[in-house]
C-alpha atoms as an extended CHARMM CRD file, in Angstrom:
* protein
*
       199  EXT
         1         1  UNK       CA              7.4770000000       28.0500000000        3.7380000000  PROA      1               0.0000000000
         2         2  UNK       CA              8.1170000000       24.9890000000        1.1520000000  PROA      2               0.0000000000
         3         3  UNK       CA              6.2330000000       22.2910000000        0.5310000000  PROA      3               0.0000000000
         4         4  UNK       CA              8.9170000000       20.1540000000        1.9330000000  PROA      4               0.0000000000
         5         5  UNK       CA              9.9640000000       21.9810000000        5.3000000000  PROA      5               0.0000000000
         6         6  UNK       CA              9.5620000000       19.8970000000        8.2510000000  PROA      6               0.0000000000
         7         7  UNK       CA              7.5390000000       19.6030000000       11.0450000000  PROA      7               0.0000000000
         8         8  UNK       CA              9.0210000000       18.5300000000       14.5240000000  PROA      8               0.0000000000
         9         9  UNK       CA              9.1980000000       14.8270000000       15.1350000000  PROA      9               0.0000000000
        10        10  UNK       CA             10.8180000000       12.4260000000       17.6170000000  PROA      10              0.0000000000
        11        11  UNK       CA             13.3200000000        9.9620000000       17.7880000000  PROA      11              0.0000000000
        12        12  UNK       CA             10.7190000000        7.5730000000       18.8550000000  PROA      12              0.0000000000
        13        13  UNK       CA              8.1260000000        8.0790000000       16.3540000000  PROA      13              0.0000000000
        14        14  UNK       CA             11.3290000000        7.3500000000       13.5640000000  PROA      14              0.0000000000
        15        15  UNK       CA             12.0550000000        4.5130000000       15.1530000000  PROA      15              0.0000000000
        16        16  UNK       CA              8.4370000000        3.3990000000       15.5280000000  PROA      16              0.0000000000
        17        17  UNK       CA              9.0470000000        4.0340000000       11.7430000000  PROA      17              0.0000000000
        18        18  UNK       CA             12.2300000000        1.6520000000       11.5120000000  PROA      18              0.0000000000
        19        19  UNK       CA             10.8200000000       -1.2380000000       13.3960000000  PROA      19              0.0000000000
        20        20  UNK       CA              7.7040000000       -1.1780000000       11.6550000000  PROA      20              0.0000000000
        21        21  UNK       CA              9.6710000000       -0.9320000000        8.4320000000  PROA      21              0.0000000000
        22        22  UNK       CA             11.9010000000       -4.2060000000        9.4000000000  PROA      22              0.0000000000
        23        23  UNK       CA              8.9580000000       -6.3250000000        9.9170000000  PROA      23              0.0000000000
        24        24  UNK       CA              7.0500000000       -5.2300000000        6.7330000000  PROA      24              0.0000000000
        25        25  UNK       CA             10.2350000000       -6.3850000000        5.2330000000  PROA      25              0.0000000000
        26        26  UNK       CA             10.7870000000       -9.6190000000        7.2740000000  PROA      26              0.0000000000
        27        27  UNK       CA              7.2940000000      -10.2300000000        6.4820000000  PROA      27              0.0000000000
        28        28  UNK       CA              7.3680000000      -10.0880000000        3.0590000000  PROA      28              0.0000000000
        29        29  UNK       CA             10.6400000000      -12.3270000000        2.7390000000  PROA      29              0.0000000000
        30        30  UNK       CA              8.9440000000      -14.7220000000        4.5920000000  PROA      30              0.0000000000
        31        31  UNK       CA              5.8210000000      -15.0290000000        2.4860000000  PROA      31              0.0000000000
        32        32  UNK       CA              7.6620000000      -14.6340000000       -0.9080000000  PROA      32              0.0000000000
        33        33  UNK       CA              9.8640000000      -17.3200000000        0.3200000000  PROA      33              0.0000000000
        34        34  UNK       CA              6.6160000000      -19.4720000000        0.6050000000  PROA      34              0.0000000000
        35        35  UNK       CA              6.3760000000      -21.5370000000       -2.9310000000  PROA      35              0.0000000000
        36        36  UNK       CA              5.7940000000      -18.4850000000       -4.9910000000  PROA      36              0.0000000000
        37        37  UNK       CA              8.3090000000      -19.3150000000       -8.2790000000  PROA      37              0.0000000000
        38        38  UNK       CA              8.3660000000      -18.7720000000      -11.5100000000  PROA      38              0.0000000000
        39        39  UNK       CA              6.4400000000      -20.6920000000      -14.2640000000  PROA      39              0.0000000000
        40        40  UNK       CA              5.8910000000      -20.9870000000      -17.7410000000  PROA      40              0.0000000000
        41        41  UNK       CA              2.0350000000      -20.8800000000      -17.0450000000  PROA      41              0.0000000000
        42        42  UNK       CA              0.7060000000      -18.4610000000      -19.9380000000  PROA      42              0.0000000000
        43        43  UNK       CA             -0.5050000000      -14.9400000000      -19.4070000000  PROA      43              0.0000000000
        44        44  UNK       CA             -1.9230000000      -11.4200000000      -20.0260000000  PROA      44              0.0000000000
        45        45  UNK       CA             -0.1920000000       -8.2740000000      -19.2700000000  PROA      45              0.0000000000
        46        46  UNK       CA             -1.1520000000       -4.8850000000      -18.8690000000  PROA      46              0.0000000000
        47        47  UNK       CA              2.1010000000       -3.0900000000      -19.4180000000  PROA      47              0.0000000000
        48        48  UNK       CA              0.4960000000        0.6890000000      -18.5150000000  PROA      48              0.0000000000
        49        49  UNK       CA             -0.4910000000       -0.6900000000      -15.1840000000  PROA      49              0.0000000000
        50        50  UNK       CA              3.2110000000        0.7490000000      -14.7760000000  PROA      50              0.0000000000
        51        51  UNK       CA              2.2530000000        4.2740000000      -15.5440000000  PROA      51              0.0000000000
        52        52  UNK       CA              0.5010000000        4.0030000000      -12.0170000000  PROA      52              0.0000000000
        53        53  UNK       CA              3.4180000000        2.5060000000      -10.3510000000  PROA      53              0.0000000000
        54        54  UNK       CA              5.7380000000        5.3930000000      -11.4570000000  PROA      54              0.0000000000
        55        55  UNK       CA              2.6290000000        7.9480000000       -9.9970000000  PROA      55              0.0000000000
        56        56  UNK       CA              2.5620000000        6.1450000000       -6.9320000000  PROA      56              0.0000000000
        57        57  UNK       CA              6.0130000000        6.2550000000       -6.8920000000  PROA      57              0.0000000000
        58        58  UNK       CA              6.5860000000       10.0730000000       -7.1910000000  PROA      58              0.0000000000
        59        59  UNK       CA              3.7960000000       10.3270000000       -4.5390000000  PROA      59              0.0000000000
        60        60  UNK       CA              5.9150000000        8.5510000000       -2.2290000000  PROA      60              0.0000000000
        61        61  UNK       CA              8.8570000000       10.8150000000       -2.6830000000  PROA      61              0.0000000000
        62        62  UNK       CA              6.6350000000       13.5930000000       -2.1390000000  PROA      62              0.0000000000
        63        63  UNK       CA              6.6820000000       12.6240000000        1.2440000000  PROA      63              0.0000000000
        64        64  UNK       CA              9.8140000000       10.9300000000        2.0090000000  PROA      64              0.0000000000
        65        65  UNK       CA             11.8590000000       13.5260000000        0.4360000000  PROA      65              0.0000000000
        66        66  UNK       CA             13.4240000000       16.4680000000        2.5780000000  PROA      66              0.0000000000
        67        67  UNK       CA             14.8420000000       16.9290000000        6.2460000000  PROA      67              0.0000000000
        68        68  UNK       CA             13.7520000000       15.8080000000        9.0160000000  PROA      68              0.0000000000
        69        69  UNK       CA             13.6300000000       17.3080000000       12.1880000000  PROA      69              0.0000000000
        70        70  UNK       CA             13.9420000000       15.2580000000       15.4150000000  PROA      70              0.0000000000
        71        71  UNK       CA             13.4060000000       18.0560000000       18.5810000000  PROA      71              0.0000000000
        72        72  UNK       CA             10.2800000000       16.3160000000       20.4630000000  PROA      72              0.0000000000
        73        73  UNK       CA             11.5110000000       15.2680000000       23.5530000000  PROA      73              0.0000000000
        74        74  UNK       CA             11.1210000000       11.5510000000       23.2710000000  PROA      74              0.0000000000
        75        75  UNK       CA              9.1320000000       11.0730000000       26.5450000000  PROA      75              0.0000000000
        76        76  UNK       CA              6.9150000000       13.6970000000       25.7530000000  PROA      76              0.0000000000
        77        77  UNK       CA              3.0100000000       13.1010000000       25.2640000000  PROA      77              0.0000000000
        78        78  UNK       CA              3.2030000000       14.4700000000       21.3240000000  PROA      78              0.0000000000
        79        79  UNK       CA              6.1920000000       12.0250000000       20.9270000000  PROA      79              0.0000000000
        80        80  UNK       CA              4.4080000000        9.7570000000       22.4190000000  PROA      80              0.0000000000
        81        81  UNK       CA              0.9750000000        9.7980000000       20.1780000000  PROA      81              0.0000000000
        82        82  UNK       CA              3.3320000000       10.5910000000       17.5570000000  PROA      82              0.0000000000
        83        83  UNK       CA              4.5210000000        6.9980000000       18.0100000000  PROA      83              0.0000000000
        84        84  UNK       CA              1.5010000000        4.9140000000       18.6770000000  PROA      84              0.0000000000
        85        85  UNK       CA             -0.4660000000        6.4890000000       15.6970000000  PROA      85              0.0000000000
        86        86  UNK       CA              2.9830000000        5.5330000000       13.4550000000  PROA      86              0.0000000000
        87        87  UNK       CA              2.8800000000        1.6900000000       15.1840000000  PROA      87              0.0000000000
        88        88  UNK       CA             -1.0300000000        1.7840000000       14.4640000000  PROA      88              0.0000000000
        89        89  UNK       CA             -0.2790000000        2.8850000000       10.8550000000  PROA      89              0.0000000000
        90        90  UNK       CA              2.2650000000        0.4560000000       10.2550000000  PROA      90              0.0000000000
        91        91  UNK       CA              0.3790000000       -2.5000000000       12.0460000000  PROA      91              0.0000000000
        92        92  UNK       CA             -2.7930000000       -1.8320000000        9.3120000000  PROA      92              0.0000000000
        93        93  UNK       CA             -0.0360000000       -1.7380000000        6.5660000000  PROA      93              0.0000000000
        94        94  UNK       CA              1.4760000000       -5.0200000000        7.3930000000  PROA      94              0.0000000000
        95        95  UNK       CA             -1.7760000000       -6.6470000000        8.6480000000  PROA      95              0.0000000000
        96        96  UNK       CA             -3.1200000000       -5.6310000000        4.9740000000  PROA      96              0.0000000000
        97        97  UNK       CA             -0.2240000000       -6.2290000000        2.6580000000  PROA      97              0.0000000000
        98        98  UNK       CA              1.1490000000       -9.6900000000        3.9290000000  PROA      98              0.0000000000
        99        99  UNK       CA             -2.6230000000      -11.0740000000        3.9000000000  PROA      99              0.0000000000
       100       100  UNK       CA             -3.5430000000      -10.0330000000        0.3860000000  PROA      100             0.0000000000
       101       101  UNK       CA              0.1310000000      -11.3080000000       -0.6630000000  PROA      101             0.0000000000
       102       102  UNK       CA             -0.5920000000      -14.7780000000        0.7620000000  PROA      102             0.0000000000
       103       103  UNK       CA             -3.9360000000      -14.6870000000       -0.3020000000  PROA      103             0.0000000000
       104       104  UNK       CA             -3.2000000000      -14.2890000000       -3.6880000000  PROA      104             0.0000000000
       105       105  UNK       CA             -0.3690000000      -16.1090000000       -3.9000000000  PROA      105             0.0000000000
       106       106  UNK       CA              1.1150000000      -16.5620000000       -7.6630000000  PROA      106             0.0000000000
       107       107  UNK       CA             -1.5260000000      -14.0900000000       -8.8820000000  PROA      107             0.0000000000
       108       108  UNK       CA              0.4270000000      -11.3640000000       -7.3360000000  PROA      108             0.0000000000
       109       109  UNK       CA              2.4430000000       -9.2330000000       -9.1610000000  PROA      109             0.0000000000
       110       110  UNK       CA              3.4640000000       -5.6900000000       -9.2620000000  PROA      110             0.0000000000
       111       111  UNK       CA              2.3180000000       -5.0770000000      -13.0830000000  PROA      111             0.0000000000
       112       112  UNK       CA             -1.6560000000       -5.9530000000      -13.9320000000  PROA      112             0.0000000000
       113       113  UNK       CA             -1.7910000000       -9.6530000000      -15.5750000000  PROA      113             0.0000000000
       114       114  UNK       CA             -4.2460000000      -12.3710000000      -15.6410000000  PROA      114             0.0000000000
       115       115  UNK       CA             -2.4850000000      -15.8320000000      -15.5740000000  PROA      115             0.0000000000
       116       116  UNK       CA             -4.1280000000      -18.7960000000      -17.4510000000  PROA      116             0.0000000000
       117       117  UNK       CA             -4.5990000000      -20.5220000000      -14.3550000000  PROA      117             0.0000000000
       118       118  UNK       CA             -5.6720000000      -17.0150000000      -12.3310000000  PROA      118             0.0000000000
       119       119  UNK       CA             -8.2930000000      -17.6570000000       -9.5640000000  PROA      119             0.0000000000
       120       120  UNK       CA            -10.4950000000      -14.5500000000       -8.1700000000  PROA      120             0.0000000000
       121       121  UNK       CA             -9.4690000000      -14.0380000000       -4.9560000000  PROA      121             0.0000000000
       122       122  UNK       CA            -12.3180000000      -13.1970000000       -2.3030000000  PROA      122             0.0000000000
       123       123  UNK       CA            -11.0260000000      -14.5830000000        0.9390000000  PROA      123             0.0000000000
       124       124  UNK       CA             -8.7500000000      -13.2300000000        3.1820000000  PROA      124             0.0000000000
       125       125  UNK       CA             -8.6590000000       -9.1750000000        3.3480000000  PROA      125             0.0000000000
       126       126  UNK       CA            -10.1650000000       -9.5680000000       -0.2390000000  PROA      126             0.0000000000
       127       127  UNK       CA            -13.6210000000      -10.2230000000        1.0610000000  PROA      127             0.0000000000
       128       128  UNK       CA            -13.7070000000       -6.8450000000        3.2610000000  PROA      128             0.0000000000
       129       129  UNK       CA            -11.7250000000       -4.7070000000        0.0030000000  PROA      129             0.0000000000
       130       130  UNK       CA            -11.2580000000       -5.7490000000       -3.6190000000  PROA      130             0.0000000000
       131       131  UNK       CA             -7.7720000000       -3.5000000000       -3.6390000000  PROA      131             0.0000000000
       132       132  UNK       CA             -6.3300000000       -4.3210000000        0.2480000000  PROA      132             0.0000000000
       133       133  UNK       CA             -2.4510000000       -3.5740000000       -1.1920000000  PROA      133             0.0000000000
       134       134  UNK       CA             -3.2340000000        0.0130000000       -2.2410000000  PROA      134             0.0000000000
       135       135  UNK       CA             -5.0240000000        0.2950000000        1.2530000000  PROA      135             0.0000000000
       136       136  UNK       CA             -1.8160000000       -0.5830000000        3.1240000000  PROA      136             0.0000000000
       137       137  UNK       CA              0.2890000000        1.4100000000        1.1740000000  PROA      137             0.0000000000
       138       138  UNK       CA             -2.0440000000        4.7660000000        1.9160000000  PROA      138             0.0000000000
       139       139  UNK       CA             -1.6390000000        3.9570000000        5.3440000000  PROA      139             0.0000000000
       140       140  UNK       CA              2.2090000000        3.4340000000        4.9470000000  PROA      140             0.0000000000
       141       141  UNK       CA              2.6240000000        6.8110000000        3.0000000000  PROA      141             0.0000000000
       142       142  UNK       CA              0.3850000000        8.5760000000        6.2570000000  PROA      142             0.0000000000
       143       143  UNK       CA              3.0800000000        6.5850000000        8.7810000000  PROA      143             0.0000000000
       144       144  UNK       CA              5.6660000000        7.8520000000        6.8610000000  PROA      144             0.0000000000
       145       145  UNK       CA              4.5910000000       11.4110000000        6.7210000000  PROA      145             0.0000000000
       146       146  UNK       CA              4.0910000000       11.4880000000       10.8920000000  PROA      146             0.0000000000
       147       147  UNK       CA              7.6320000000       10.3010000000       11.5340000000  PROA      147             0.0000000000
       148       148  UNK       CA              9.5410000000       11.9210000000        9.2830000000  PROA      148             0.0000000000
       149       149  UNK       CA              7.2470000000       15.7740000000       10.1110000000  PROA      149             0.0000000000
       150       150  UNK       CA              6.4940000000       15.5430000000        6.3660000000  PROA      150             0.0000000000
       151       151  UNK       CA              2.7310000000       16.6520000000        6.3810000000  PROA      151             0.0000000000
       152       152  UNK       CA              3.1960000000       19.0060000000        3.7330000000  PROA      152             0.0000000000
       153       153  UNK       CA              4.4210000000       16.6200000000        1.6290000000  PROA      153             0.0000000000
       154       154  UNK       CA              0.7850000000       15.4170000000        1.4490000000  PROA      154             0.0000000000
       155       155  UNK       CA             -0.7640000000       17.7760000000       -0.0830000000  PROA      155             0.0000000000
       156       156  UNK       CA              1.4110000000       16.4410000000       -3.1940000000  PROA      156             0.0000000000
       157       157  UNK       CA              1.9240000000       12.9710000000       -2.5260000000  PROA      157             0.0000000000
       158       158  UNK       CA             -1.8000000000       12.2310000000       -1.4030000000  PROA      158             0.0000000000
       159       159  UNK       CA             -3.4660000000       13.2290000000       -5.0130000000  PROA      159             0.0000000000
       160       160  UNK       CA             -0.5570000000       11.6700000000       -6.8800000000  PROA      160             0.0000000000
       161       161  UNK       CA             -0.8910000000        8.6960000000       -4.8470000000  PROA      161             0.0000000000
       162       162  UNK       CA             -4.5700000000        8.2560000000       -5.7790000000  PROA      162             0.0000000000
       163       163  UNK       CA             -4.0000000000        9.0970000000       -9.1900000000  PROA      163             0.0000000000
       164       164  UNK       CA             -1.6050000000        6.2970000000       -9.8400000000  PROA      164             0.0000000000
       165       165  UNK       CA             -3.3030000000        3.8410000000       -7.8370000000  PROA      165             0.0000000000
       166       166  UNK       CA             -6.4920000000        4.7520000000       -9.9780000000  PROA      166             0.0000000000
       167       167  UNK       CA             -4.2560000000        3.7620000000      -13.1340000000  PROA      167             0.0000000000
       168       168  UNK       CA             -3.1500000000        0.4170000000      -11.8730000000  PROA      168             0.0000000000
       169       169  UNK       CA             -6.7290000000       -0.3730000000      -10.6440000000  PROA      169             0.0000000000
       170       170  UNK       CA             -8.4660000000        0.8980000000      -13.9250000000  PROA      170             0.0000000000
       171       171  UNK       CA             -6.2760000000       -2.2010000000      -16.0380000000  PROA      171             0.0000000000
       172       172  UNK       CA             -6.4560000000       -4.2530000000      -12.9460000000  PROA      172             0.0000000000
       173       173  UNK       CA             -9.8370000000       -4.4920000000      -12.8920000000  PROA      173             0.0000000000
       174       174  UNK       CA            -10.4920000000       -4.4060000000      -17.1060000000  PROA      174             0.0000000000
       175       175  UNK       CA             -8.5020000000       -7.8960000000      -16.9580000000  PROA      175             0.0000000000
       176       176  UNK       CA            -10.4170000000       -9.4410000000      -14.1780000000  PROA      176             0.0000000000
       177       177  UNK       CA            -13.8520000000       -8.7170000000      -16.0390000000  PROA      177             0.0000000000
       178       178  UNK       CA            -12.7670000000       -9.6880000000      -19.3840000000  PROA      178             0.0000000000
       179       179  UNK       CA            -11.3720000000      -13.4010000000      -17.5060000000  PROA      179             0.0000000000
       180       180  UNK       CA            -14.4700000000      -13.5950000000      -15.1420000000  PROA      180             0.0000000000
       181       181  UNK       CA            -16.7310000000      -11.3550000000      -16.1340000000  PROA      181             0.0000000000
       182       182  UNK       CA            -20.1490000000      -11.8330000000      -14.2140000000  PROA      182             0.0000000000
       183       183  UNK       CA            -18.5580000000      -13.3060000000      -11.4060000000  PROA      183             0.0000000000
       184       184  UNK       CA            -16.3790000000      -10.4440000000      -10.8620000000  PROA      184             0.0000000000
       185       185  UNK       CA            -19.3230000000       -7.8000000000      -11.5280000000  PROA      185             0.0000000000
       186       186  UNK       CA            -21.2270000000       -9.4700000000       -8.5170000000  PROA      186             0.0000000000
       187       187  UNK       CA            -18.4740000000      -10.0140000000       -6.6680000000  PROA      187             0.0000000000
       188       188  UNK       CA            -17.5350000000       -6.1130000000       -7.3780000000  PROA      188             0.0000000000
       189       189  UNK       CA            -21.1060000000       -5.1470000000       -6.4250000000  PROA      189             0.0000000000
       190       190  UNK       CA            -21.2720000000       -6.4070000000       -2.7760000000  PROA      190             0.0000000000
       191       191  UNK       CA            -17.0380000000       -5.4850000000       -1.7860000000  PROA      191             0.0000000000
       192       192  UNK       CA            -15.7960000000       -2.1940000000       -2.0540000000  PROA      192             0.0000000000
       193       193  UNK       CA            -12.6230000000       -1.0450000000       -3.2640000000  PROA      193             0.0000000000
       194       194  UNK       CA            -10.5460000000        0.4220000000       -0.2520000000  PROA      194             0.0000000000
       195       195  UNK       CA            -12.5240000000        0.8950000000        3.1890000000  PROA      195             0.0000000000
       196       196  UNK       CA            -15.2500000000       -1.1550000000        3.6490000000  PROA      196             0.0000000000
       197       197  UNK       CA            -18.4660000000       -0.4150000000        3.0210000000  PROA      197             0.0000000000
       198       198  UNK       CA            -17.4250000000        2.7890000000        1.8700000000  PROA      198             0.0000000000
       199       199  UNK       CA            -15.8080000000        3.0240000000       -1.3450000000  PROA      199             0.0000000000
């Protein structure tokens, strides 16, 4: 059976999918819309921060890739978990992203850089996970995987997730402690990266 074959999956968990989807999206107009333009305020780059995008990336399509096979009766109870776990999934993802985007404001970007003005952010989600982005994206990639029946798709995307999110993180985090340095070692001590408390 290929990696990509799908499990059965409802018309209600996809569209658990699709209206979590819309308001990740509205969401994120809405707070990009706040204030955050462009200035000529000087900075550092860490262009292979986008090696770990392009992981992350292929992780993704690990997953999403492949057909997708709708037979649960929508009233049934495994369509019915099937969509509450997706609407739990997709309510951590949003809860997560949108806070650490407004949170950090014009320090966000998708490629690692330290601004001249950059501020360490540890309010908000930041002072329960020093990563809370790459949090809500694992938990988009699992929401994705239930709806679509892609579990298989996992076993790829999952490792190749992690491996490009330990990229980005790896330049992420050499930037912040060459602009802070011990106030972003203490500050690194006492959060963890991804679940709290944990790791």
């Amino acid at each position: 059976m290929s990696l990509v074959a799908p499990q059965p999956t409802s018309a209600l968990a996809l569209g658990a999918m699709a209206a979590g989807f819309a308001i990740f999206l509205l969401s994120l107009l809405l707070t990009g819309s706040r204030g955050r333009k462009a200035d000529p305020v000087a900075e550092r780059r860490s262009p292979r921060s986008m090696l770990g995008v392009l992981v992350q990336m292929v992780g993704f399509l690990c997953v999403g890739f492949g057909p997708i096979l709708p037979v649960l009766a929508p009233r049934s109870t495994p369509a019915v978990v099937e969509a509450m776990l997706v609407l739990v999934l997709m309510g951590v993802t949003i809860a997560l992203f949108v806070s650490a985007a407004r949170a950090m404001g014009r320090n966000w970007s998708i490629v690692a850089r330290i601004r001249e003005d950059h501020a360490l952010i540890t309010a908000g989600p930041f002072a329960l996970i020093r990563h809370p982005i790459y949090t809500a994206l694992f938990a988009f990639m699992l929401a994705m995987a239930l709806a679509f029946g892609h579990w298989r798709g996992l076993i790829a995307g999952v490792p190749l997730y992690w491996l490009g999110t330990w990229l980005r993180v790896a330049e992420e985090e050499k930037l912040l402690r060459a602009q802070f340095g011990p106030v972003y070692e203490a500050y690194a001590a006492r959060v963890a990266r991804f679940v709290p408390g944990l790791f």
